[in-house]
Structure formats: C-alpha cells, structure tokens
NUTIMI-848658 format. One record per residue: residue number from 0; residue in three letters; chain; y, z, x negated of N, C-alpha, C in turn. Coordinates in nm, 3 decimals, decimal comma. Layout:
<atoms>
   num   residuo   cadena       n_v       n_w       n_u      ca_v      ca_w      ca_u       c_v       c_w       c_u
   NUM       ALA        A         Y         Z         X         Y         Z         X         Y         Z         X
...
</atoms>
This chain:
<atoms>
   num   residuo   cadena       n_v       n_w       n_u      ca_v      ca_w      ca_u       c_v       c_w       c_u
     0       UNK        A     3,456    -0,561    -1,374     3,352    -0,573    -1,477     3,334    -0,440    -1,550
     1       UNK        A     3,202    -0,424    -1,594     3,172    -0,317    -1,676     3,203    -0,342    -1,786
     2       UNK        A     3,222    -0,223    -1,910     3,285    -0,202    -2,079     3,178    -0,241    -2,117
     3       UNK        A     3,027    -0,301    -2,057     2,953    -0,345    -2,143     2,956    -0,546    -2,122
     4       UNK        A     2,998    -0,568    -2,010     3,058    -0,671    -1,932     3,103    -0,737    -2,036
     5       UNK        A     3,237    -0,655    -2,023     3,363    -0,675    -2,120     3,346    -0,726    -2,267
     6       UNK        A     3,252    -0,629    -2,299     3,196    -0,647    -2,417     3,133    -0,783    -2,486
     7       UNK        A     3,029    -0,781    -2,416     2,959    -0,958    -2,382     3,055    -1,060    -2,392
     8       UNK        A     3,154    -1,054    -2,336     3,236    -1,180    -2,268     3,279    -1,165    -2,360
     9       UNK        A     3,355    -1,102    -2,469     3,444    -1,081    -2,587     3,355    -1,164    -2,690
    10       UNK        A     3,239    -1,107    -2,730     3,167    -1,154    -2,838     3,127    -1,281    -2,802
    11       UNK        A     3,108    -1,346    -2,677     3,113    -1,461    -2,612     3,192    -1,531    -2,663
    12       UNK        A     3,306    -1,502    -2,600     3,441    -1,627    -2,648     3,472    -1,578    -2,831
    13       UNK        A     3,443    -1,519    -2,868     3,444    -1,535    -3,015     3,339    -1,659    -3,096
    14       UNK        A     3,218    -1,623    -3,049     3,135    -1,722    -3,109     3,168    -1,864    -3,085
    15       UNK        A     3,194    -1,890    -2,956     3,240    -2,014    -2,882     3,384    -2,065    -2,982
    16       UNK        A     3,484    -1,913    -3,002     3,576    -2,020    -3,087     3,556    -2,099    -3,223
    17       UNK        A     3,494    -1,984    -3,272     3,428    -1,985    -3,430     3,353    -2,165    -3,384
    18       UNK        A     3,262    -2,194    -3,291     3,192    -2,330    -3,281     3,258    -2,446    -3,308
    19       UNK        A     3,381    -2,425    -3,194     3,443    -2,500    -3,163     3,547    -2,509    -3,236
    20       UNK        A     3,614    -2,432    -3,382     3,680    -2,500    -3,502     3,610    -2,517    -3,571
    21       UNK        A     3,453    -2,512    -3,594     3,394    -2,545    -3,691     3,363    -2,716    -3,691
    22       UNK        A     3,390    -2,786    -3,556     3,313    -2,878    -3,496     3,432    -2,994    -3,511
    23       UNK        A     3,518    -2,918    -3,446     3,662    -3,022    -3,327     3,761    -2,972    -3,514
    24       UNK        A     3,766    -2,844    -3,559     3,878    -2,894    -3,666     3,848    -2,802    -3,796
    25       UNK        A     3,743    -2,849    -3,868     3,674    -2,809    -3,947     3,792    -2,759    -4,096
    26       UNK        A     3,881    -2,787    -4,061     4,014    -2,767    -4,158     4,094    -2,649    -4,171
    27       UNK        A     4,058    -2,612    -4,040     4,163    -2,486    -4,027     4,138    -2,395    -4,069
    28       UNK        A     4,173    -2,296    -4,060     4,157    -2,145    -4,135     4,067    -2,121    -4,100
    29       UNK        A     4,051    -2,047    -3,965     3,897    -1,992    -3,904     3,785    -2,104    -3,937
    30       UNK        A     3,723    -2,220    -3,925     3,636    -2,301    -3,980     3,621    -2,273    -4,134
    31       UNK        A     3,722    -2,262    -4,140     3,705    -2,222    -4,340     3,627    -2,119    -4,370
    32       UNK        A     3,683    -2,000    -4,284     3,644    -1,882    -4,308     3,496    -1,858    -4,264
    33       UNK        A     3,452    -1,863    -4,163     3,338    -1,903    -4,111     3,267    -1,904    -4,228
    34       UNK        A     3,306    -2,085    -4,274     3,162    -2,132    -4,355     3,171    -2,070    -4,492
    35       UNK        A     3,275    -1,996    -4,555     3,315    -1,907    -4,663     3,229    -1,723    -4,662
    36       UNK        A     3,154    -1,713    -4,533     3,131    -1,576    -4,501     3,009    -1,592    -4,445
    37       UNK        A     2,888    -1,628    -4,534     2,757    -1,627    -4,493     2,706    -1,552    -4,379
    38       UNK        A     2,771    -1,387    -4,402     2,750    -1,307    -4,297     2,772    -1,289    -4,152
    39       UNK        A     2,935    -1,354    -4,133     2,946    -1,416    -4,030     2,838    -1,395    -3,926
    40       UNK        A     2,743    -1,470    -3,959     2,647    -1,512    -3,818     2,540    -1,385    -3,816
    41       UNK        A     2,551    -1,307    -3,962     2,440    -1,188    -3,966     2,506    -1,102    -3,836
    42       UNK        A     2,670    -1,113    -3,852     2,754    -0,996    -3,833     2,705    -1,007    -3,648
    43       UNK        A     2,743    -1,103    -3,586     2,736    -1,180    -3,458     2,560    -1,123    -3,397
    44       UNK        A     2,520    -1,142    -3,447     2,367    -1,132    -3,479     2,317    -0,968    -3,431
    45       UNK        A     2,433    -0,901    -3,506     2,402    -0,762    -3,528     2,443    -0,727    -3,354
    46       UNK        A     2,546    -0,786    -3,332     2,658    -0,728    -3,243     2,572    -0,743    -3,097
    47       UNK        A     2,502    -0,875    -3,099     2,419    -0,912    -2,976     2,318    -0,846    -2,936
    48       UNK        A     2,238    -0,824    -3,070     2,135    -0,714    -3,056     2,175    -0,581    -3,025
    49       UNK        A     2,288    -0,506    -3,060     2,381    -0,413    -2,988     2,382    -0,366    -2,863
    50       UNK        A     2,427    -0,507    -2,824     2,477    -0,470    -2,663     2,347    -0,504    -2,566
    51       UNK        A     2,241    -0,555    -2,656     2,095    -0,624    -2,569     2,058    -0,447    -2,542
    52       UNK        A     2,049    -0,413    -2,659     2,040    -0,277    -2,653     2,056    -0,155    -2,550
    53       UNK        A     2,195    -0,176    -2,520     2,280    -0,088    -2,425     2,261    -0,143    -2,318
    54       UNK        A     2,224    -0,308    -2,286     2,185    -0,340    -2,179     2,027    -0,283    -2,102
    55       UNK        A     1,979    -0,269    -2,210     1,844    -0,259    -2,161     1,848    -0,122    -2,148
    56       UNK        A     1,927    -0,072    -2,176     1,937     0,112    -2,175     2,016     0,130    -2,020
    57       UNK        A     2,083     0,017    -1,974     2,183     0,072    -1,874     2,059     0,030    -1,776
    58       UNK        A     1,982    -0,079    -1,785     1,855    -0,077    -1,716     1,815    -0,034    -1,685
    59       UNK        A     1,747     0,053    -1,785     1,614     0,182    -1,766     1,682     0,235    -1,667
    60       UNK        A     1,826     0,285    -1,684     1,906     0,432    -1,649     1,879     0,400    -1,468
    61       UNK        A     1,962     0,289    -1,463     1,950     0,225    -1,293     1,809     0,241    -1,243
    62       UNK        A     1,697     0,175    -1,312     1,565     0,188    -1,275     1,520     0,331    -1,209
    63       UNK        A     1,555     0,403    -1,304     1,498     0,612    -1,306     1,604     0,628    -1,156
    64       UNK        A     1,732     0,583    -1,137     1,795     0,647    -1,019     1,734     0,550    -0,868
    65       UNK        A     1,693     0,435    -0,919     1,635     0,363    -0,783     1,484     0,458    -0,793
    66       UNK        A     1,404     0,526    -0,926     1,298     0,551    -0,854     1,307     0,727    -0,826
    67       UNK        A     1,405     0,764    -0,837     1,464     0,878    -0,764     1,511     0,947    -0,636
    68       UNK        A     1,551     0,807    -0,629     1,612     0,803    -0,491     1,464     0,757    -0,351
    69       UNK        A     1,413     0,688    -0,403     1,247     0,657    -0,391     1,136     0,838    -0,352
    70       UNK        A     1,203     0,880    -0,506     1,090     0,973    -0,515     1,150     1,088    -0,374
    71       UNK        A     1,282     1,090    -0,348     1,395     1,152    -0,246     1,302     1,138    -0,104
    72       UNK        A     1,293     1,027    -0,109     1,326     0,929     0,033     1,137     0,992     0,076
    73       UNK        A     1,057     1,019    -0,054     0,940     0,993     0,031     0,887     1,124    -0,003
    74       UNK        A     0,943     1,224    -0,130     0,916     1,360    -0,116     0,964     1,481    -0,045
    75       UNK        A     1,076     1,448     0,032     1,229     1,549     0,062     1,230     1,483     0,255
    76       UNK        A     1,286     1,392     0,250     1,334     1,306     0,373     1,221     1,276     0,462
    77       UNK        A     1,113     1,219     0,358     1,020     1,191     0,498     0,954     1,312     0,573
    78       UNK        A     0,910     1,456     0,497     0,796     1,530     0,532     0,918     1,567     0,604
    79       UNK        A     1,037     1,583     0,614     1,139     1,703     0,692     1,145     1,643     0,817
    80       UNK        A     1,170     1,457     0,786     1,165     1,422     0,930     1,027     1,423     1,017
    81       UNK        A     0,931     1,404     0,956     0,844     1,432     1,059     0,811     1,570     1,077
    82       UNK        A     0,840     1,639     1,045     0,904     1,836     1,057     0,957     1,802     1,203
    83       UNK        A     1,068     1,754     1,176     1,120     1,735     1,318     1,090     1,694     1,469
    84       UNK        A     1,015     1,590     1,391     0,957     1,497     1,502     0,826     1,494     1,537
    85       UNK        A     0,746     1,603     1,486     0,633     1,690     1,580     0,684     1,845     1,585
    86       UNK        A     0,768     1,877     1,559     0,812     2,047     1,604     0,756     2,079     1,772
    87       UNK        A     0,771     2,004     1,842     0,734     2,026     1,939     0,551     2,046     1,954
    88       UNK        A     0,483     1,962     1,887     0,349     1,978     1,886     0,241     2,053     1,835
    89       UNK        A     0,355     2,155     1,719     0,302     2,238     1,664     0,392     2,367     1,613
    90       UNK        A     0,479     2,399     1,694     0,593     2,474     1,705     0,522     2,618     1,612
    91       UNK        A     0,438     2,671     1,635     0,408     2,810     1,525     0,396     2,751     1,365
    92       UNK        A     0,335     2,616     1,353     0,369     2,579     1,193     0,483     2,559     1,151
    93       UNK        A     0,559     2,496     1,260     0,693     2,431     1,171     0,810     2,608     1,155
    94       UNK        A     0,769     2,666     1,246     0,857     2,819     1,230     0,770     2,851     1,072
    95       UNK        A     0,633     2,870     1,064     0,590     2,940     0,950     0,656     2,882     0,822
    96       UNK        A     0,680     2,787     0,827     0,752     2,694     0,700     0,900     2,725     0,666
    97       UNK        A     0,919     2,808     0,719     1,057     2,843     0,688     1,052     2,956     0,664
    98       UNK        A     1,179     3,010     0,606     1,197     3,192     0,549     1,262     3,251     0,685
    99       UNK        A     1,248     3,331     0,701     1,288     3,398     0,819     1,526     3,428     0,807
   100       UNK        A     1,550     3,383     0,687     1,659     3,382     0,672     1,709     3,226     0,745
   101       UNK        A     1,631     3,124     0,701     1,657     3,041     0,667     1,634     3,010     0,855
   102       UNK        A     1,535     3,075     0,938     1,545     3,020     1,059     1,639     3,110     1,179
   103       UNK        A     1,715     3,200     1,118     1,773     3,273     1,108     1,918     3,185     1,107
   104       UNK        A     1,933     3,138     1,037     2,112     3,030     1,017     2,084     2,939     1,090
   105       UNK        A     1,924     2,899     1,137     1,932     2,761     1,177     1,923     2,719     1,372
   106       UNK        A     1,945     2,908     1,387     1,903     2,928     1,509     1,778     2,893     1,603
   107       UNK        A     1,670     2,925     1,452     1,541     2,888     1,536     1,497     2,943     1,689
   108       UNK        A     1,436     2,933     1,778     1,430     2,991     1,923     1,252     3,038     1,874
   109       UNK        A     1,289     3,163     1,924     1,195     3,240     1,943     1,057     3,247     2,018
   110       UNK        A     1,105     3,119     2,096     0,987     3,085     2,218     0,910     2,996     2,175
   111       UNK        A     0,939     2,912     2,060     0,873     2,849     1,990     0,758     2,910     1,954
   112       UNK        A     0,719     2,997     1,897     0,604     3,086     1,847     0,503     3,118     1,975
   113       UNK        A     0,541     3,113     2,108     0,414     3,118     2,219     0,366     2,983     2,200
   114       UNK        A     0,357     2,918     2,163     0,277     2,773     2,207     0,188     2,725     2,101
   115       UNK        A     0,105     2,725     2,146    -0,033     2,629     2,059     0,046     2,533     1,980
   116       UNK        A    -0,029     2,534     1,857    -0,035     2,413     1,736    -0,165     2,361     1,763
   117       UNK        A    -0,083     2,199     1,814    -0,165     2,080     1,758    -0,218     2,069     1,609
   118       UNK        A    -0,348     2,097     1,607    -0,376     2,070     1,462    -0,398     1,950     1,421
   119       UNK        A    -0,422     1,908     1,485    -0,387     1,725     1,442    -0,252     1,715     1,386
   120       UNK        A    -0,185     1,738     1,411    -0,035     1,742     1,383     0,005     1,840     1,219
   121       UNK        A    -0,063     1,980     1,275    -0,028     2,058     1,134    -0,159     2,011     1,010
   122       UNK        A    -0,250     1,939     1,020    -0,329     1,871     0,905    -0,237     1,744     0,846
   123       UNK        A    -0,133     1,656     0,965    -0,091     1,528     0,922     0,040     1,581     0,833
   124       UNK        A     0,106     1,652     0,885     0,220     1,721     0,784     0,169     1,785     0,692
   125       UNK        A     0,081     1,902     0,718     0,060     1,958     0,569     0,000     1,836     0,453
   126       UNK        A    -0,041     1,721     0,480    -0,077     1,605     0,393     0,054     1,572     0,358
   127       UNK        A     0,146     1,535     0,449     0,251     1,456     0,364     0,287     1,589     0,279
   128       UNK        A     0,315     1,714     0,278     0,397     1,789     0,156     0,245     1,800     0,058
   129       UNK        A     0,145     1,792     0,069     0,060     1,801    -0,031     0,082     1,696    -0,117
   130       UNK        A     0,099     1,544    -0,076     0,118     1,410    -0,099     0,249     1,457    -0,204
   131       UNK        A     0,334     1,512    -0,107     0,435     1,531    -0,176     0,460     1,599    -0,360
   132       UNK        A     0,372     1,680    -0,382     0,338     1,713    -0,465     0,313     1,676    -0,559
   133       UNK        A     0,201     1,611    -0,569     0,122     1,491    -0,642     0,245     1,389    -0,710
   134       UNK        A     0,304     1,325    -0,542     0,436     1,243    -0,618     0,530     1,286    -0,711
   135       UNK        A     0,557     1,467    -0,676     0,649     1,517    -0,792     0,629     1,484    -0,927
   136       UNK        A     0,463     1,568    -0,970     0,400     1,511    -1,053     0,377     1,400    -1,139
   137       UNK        A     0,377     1,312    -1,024     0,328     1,155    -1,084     0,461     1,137    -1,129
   138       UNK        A     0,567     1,179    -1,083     0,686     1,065    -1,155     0,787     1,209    -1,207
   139       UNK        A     0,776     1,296    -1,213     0,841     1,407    -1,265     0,916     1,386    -1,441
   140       UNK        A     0,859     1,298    -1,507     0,942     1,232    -1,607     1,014     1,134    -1,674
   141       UNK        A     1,021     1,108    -1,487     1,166     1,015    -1,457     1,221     1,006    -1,298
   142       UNK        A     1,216     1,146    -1,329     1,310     1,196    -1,188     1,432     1,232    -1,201
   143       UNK        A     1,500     1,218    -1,170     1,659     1,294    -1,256     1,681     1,394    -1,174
   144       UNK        A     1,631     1,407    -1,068     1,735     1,529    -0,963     1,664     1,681    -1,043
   145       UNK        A     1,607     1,695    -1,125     1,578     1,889    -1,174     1,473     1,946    -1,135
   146       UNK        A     1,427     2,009    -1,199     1,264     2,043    -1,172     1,279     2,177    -1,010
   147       UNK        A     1,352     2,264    -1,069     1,374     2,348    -1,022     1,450     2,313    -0,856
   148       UNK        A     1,509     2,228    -0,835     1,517     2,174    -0,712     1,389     2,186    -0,655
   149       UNK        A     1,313     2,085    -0,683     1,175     2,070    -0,583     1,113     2,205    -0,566
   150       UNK        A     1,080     2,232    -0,661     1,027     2,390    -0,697     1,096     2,513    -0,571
   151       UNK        A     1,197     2,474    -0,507     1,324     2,547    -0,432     1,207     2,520    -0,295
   152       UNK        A     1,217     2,426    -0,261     1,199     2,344    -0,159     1,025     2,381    -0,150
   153       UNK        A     0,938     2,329    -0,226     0,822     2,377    -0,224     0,784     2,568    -0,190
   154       UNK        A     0,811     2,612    -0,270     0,789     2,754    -0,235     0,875     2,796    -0,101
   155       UNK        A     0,966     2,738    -0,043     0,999     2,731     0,143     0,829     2,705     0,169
   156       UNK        A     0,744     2,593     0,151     0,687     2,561     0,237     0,553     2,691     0,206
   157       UNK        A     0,519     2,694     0,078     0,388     2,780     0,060     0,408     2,910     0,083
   158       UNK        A     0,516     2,963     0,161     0,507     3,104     0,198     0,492     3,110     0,351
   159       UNK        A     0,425     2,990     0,395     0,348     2,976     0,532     0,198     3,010     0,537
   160       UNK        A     0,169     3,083     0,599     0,024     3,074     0,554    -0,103     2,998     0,660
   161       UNK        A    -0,023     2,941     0,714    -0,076     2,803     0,810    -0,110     2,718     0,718
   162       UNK        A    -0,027     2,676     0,603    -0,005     2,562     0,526    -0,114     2,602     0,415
   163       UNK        A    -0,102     2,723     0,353    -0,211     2,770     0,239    -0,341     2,761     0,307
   164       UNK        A    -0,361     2,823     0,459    -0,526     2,784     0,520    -0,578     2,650     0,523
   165       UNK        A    -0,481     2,569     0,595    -0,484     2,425     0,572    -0,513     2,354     0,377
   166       UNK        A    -0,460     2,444     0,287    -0,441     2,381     0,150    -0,593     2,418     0,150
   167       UNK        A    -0,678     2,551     0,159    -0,784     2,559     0,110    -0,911     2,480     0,168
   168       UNK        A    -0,868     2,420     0,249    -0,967     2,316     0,288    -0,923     2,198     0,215
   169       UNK        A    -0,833     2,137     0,190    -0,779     1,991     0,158    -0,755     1,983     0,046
   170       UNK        A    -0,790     2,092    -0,038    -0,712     2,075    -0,192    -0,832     1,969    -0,276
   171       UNK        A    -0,916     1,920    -0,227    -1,058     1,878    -0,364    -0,971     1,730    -0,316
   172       UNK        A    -0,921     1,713    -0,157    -0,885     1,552    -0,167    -0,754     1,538    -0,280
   173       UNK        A    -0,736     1,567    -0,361    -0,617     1,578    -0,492    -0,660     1,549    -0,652
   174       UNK        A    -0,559     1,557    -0,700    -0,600     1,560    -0,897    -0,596     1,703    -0,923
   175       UNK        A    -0,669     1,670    -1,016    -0,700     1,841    -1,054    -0,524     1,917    -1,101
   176       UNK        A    -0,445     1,816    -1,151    -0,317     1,850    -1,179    -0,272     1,914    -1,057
   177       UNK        A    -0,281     1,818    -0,979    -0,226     1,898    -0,809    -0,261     1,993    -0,744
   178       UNK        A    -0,402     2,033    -0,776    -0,471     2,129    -0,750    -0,396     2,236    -0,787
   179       UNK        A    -0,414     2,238    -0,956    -0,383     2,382    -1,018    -0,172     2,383    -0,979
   180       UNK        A    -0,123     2,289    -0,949     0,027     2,305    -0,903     0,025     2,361    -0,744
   181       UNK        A    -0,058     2,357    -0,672    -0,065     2,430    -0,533    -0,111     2,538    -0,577
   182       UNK        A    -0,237     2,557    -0,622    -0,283     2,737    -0,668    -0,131     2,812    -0,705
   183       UNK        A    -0,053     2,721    -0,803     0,004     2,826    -0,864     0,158     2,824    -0,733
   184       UNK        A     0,209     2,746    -0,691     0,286     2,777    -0,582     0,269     2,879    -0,509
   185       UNK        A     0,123     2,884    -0,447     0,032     2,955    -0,372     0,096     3,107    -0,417
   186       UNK        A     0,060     3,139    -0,544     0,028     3,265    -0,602     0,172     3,385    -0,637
   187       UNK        A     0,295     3,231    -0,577     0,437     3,259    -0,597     0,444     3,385    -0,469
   188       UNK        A     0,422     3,524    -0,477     0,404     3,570    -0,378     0,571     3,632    -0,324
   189       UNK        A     0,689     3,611    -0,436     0,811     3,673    -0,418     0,866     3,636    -0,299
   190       UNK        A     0,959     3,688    -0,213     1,041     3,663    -0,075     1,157     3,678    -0,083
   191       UNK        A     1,220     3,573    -0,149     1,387     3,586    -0,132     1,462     3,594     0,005
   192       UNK        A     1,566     3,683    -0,032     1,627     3,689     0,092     1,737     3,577     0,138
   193       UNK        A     1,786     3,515     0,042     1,907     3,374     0,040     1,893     3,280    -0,064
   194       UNK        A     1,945     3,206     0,000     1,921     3,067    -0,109     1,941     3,088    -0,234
   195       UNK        A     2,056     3,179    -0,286     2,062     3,231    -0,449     1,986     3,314    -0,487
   196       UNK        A     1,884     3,364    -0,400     1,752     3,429    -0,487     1,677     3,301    -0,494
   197       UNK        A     1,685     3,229    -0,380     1,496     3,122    -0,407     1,549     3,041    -0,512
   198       UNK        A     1,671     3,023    -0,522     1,730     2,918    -0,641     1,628     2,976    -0,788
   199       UNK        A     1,699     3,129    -0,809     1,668     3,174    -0,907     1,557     3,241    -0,918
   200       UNK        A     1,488     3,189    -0,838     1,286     3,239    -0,854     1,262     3,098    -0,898
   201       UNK        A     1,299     3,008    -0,851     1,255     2,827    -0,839     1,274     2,833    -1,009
   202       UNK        A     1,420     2,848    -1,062     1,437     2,865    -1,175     1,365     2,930    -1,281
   203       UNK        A     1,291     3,067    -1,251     1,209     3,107    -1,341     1,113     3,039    -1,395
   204       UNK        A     1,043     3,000    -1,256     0,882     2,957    -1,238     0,934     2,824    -1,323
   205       UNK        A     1,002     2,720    -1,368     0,985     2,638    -1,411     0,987     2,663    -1,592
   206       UNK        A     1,026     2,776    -1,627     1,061     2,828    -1,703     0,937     2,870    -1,763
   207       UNK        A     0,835     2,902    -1,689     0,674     2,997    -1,754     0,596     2,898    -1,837
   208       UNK        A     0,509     2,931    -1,873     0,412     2,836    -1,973     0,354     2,796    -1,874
   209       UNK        A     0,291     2,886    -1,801     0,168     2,775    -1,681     0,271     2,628    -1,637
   210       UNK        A     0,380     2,647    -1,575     0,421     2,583    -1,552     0,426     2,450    -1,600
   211       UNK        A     0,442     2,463    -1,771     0,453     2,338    -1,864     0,305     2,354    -1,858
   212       UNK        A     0,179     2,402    -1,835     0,101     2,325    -1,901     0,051     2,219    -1,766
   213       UNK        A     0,046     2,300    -1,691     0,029     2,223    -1,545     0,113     2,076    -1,532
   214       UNK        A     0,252     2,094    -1,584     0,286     1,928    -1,592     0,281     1,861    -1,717
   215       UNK        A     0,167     1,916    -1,798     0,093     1,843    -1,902     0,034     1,819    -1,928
   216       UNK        A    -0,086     1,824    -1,823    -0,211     1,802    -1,743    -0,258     1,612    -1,728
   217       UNK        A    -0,328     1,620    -1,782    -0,328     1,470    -1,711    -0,500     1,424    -1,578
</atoms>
C-alpha cells in the first residue's frame, strides 16, 4: 500500500471507532470525548478533504506520465520506426536526417545514397515528424520529459534539406503555431559535431524569447 493508502485506512478505522463507542458503549471515555469536542467531526472533516486532495494530485501526476508516455510513443517511437521501415524506399532521405556524426557511429552504408527516393514515402514521413510537432505543442504543458529533449531530436531532423523542401510545400496544412515552430527550427542553421554540442544548442534555443513566444501562441 501507498503512505497515502495508509493514510485513508488510518483515518478510516478511527472514525469507525469513534461510531462504534458512540453507538455499542456510549459510556466510555472515547464516546464521552467525542460528544464533549464539537470539533471532533470539523477535525475528521479537515483530514478527508486533505488526503481527497493529495489524491487528486497523485491523479493528475499519473495522468501527465500516461499522457507522456503517449506523447513518447507517437512523437519519438513512431516517426523512427517508420524511419526504419521505409529506409529502403527512400534511402537518400533517411541518410539526410541524420548528422553525419551520428551516421557515422551508426555505420550508415554509403551505397545507400545511389538510389532513388520514393517520394511517396519521403512526403508520408516528413508528415509524421511535422505531425510530430504540432503534438509537442499541443501537449507541451504536460509533458514531463523537457523541452530541450525534443528540441535535440527535432533539429537532427531539420538539418536535412529534403525535409525543409518537403516543409515548404506542406507547412499551410498546420497551425500557425506550428508553422512559426518549423520556420524557426528551420533557421537553426548551427552543426554540432556530438551529442554534447546538439544537447547544448537544443538547450539554448529553448532558452530565447522567440522560443517562449512561439509556445505562447495560440
């Protein structure tokens, strides 16, 4: 059981005893005291509303990590797996989407880059990370995982410029919020060389005013 569990069940069997000498042996001390202490039931009163309190707070808290894990599953997980699972159909986009460090550790193959992109394929992905976006947005103030995470992950993708040709056709299907959050990705023109630079570019950019006003946009 949880200390808020615990809690409940305590103030539980208190009230229940307090009932049950007031009822079964109205003589005894505690029955006495009881009906001697008006407040008593204020006090009980107070204590319930308390823990309704902390309940509904441990609520929310669970709620924000189920829609986190949500916002995970369909901003992060899905666009990477289908990354994967058309690489073959459009092998020069899915290389452009990466930093040349980054395909570099991952032992990208070089032969990848002779072969035609399906553009059917690089319009259906570049939608899901555009999509992706939007979702940051939409739920960005009750996301728990850090601004600057996504921000990491996004500027990987907009230093493709497959993905920016593709954005300047597709950007009007969006909110104007999403709009001006791709322009300004877009305009992120820096090239880190390792993950502890893009960390700490990701980190700035969340840091600028455009930044806040763009996710204060409605």
């Amino acid at each position: 059981m949880t200390p808020i569990e615990y809690g409940i069940l305590l103030v539980g069997l208190a009230i229940c005893m307090l009932i049950y000498y007031m009822v079964e042996a109205p003589n005894t001390y505690l029955a006495q005291l009881a009906k001697r202490i008006p407040l008593l039931t204020e006090y009980f009163l107070a204590v319930g509303v308390y823990y309704t309190y902390v309940i509904f707070n441990a609520t929310i808290d669970g709620m924000k990590r189920d829609a986190t894990y949500k916002i995970i599953d369909r901003g992060w997980i899905l666009p990477n797996e289908k990354i994967n699972t058309h690489r073959d159909q459009c092998p020069n986009f899915v290389d452009s989407l990466y930093f040349s460090w980054q395909k570099k550790s991952m032992a990208s193959q070089s032969s990848r880059s002779s072969a035609e992109d399906d553009w059917t394929t690089v319009n259906y992905l570049s939608t899901l990370m555009f999509q992706a976006w939007e979702d940051f947005l939409t739920s960005v103030e009750i996301d728990q995982t850090g601004d600057y995470v996504w921000i990491a992950n996004y500027l990987q993708w907009t230093q493709s410029k497959t993905l920016e040709a593709v954005w300047a056709t597709m950007y009007p299907n969006y909110s104007n919020r999403t709009i001006a959050f791709g322009n300004y990705l877009f305009r992120q023109k820096g090239r880190p060389g390792n993950a502890a630079e893009l960390k700490a570019m990701a980190q700035a950019i969340i840091q600028t005013d455009e930044y806040h006003q763009i996710k204060s946009m409605l």
